[in-house]
C-alpha positions as CSV (number, residue, x, y, z in Angstrom):
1,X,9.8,-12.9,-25.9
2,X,6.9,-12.6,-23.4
3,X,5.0,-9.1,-23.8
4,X,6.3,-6.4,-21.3
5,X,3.9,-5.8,-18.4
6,X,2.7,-2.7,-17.0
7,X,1.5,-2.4,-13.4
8,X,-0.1,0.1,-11.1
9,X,1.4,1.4,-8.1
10,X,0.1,3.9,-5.3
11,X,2.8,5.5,-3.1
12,X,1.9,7.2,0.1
13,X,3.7,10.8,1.1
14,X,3.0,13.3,3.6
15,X,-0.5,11.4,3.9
16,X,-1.2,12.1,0.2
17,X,-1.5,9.2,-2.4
18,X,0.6,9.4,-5.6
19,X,-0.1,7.3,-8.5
20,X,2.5,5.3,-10.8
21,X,3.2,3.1,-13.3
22,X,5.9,0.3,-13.5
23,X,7.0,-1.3,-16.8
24,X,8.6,-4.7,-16.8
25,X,10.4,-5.5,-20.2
26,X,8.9,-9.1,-21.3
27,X,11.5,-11.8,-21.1
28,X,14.5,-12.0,-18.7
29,X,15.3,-8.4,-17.5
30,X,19.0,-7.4,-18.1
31,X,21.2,-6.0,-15.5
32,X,20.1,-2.6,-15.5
33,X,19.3,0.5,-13.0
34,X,15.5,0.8,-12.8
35,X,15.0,4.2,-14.8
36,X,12.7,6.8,-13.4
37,X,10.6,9.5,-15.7
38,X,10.2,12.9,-13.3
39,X,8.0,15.4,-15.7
40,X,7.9,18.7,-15.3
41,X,5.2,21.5,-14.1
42,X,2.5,20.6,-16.7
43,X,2.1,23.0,-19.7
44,X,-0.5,26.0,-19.7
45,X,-3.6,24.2,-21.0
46,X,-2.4,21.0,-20.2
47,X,-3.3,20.1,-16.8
48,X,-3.0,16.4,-17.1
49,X,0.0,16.2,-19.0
50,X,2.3,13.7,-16.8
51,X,-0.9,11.6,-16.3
52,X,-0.7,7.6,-17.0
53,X,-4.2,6.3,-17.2
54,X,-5.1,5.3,-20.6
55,X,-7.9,7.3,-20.6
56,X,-5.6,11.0,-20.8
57,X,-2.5,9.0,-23.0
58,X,-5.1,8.9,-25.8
59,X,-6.1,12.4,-25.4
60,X,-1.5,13.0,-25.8
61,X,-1.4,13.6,-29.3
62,X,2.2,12.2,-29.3
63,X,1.5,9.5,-26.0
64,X,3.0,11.1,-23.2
65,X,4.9,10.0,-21.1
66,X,3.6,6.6,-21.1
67,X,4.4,6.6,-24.8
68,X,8.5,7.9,-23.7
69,X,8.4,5.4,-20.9
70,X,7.2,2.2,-23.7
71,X,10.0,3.3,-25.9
72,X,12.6,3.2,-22.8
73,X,10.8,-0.5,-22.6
74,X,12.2,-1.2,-26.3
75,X,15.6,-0.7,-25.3
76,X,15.7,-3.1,-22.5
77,X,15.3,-0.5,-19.4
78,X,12.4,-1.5,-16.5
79,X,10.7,2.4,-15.9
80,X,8.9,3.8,-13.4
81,X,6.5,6.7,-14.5
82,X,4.3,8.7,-11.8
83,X,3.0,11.5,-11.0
84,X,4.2,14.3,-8.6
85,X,1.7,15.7,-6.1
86,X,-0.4,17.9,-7.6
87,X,-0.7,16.5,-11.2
88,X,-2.0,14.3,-13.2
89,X,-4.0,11.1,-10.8
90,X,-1.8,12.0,-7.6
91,X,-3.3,13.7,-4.8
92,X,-2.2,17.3,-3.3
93,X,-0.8,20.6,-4.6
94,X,1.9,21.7,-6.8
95,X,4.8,22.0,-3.9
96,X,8.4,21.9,-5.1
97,X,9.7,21.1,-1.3
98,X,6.5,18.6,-1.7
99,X,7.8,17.5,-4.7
100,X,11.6,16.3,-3.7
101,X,9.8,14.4,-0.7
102,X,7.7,12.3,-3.3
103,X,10.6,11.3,-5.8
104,X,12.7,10.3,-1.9
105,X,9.5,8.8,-1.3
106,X,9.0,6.3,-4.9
107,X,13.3,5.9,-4.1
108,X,12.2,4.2,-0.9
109,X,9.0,2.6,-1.9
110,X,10.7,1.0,-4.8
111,X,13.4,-0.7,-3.2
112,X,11.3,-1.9,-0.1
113,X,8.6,-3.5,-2.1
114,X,10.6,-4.7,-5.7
115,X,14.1,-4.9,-4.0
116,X,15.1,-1.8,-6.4
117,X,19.1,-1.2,-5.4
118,X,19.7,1.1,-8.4
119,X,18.5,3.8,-10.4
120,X,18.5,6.1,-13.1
121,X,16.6,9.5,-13.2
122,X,15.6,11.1,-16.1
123,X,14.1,14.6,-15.3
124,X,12.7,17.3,-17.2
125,X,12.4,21.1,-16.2
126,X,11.2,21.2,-12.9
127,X,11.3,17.4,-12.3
128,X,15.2,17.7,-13.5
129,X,15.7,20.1,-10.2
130,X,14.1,17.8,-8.5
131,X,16.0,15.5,-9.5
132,X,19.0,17.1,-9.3
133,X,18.1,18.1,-5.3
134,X,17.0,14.3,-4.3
135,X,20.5,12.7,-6.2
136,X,22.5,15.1,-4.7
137,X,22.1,12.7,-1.2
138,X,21.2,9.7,-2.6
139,X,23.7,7.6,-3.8
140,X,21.0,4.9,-5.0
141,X,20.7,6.8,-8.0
142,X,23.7,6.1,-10.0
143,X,23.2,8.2,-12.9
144,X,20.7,11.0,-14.2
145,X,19.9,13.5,-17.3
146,X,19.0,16.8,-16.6
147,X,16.7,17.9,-19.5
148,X,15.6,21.6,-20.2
149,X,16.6,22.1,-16.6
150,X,16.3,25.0,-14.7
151,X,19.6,26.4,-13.0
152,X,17.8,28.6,-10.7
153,X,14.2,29.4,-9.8
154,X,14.7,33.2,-8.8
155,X,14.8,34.8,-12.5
156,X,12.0,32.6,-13.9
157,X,9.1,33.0,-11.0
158,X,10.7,36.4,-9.7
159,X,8.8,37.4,-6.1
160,X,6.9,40.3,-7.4
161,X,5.1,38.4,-9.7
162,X,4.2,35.6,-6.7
163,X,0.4,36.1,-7.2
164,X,0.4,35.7,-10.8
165,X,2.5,32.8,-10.9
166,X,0.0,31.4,-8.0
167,X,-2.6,32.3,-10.4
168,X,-1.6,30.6,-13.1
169,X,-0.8,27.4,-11.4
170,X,-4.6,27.3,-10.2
171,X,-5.6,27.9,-14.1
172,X,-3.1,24.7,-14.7
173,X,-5.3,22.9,-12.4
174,X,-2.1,22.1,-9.9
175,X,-3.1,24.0,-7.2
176,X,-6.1,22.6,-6.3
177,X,-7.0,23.9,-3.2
178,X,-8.7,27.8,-2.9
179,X,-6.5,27.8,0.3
180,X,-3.0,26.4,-1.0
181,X,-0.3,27.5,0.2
182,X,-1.0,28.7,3.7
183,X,2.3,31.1,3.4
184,X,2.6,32.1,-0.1
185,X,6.0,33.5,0.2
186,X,7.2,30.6,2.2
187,X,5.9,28.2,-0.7
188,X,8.0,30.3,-3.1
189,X,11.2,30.6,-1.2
190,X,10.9,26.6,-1.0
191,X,10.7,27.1,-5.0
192,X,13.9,29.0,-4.7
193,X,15.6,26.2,-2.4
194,X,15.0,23.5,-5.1
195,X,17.5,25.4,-7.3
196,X,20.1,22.9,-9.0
197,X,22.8,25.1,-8.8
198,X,23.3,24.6,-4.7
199,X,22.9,20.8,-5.6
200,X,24.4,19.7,-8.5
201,X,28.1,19.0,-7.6
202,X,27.1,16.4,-5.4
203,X,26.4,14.1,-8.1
204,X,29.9,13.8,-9.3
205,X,31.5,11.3,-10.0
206,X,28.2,10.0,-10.8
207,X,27.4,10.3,-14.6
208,X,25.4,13.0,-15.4
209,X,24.2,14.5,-18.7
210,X,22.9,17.9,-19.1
211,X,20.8,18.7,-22.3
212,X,18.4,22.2,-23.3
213,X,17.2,22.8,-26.4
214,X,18.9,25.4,-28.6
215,X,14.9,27.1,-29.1
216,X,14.0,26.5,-25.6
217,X,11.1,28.9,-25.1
218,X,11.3,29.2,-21.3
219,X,14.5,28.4,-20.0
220,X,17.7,30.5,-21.9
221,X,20.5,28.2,-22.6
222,X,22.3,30.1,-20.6
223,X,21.1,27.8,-17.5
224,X,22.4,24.8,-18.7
225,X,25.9,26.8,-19.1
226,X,25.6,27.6,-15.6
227,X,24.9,24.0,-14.6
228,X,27.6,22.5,-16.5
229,X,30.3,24.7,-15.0
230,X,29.4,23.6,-11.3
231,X,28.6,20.2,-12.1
232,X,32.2,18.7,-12.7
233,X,34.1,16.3,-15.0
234,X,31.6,13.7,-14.9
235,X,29.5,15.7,-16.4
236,X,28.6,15.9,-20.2
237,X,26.5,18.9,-21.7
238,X,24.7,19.0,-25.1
239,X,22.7,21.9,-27.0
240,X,20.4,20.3,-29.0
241,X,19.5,21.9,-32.1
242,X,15.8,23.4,-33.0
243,X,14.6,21.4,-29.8
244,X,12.1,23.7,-27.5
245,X,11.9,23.4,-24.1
246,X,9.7,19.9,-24.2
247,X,12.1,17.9,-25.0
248,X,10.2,14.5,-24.2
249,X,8.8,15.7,-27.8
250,X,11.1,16.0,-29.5
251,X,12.0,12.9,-31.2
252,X,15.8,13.7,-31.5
253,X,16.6,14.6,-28.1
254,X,15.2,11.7,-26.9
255,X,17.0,9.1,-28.9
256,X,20.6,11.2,-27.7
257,X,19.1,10.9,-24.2
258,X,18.5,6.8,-24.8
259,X,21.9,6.6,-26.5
260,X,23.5,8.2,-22.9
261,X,21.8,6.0,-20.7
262,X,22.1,3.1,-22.5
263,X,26.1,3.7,-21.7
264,X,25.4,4.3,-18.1
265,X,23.6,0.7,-17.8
């Protein structure tokens, strides 16, 4: 079987330039959804956690996500990996409304310029909201996962603590510019409005699997609960045992993740 090949792509939104990766299984490609990796906000210390270039995968001690996107490769799936505005290569500043433009954005780009017609989303924390949002009214995706997903913004970035969370999103190296956002309360009630829980019964009768881990640090259980019993039958949940709330490492979760999708393709 030819070797699978990996090409570079640079997708335009709101004027800004987001970089990503496309990986074509070698040989003939099965029938199969083009599935599409949407990190989440990177981790404290971690600034260029989502990136793709080589250079930051060998500074992933387990990869990243071009490592979780290779392994998609092994069973058969073409992937799509990029970065949202704000992290990693891609230009801009960490903007959830910013955010669900870009994946609406790669949705469009991918089907104009590779005849994409179908596809699969694969979202973690923030990116699963995202996710979640952009699904809801786009019936090219035909299936998704919702992993360590927030059900709601509100109780995890509460508005009293608007300038520390601003803070900290500079020290992630997300929010690049001194003078980002213009209207800092606008640019959190927009966090608000990416909430899943307005979104998420949209997506039925589309599958859908929702999965937290049981020792998720930063999102309670309780959210993926609270997704579940909104989303509707076509819907499956699963608490995954002694996984945290980075799931892509978490060798476990991923594999019952693979196992899901592979039944939705």
């Amino acid at each position: 079987m030819p070797p699978a090949g990996k090409e570079e792509h640079t997708i335009v939104c709101d004027g800004l330039q987001l970089k990503g990766y496309f990986y074509e299984p070698g040989g003939e490609r099965r029938k199969r959804p083009l599935l599409i990796l949407c990190h989440g906000i990177p981790a404290a210390g971690r600034p260029e956690q989502a990136v793709a270039n080589e250079a930051d995968e060998r500074r992933e001690q387990d990869g990243g996500y071009p490592a979780l996107a290779r392994r998609c490769l092994e069973e058969g799936f073409a992937v799509f990996q990029f970065n949202f505005r704000g992290t990693g290569e891609s230009e801009g500043n960490f903007d959830l409304a910013g955010w669900r433009r870009d994946l609406a954005a790669v949705l469009a780009y991918l089907e104009k310029e590779r005849g994409e017609r179908a596809f699969l989303l694969w979202g973690f924390s923030a990116g699963a909201a995202v996710s979640c949002c952009v699904a809801s009214i786009n019936s090219r995706v035909k299936g998704m996962v919702m992993a360590a997903s927030p059900a709601e913004f509100f109780s995890l970035f509460p508005s009293r603590g608007r300038q520390r969370f601003l803070d900290m999103m500079r020290q992630r190296g997300i929010i690049r510019d001194p003078l980002f956002p213009p209207d800092p309360a606008q640019w959190l009630r927009q966090i608000y409005a990416a909430s899943p829980l307005q979104y998420i019964r949209a997506i039925a009768p589309r599958p859908l699997l929702i999965i937290h881990g049981s020792k998720d640090e930063l999102i309670p259980c309780r959210h993926a609960f609270q997704l579940y019993r909104q989303a509707g039958p076509s819907a499956d949940l699963v608490i995954q045992p002694a996984a945290g709330h980075q799931m892509r490492r978490h060798s476990p979760s991923v594999e019952r993740c693979l196992r899901w999708l592979r039944k939705q393709a």
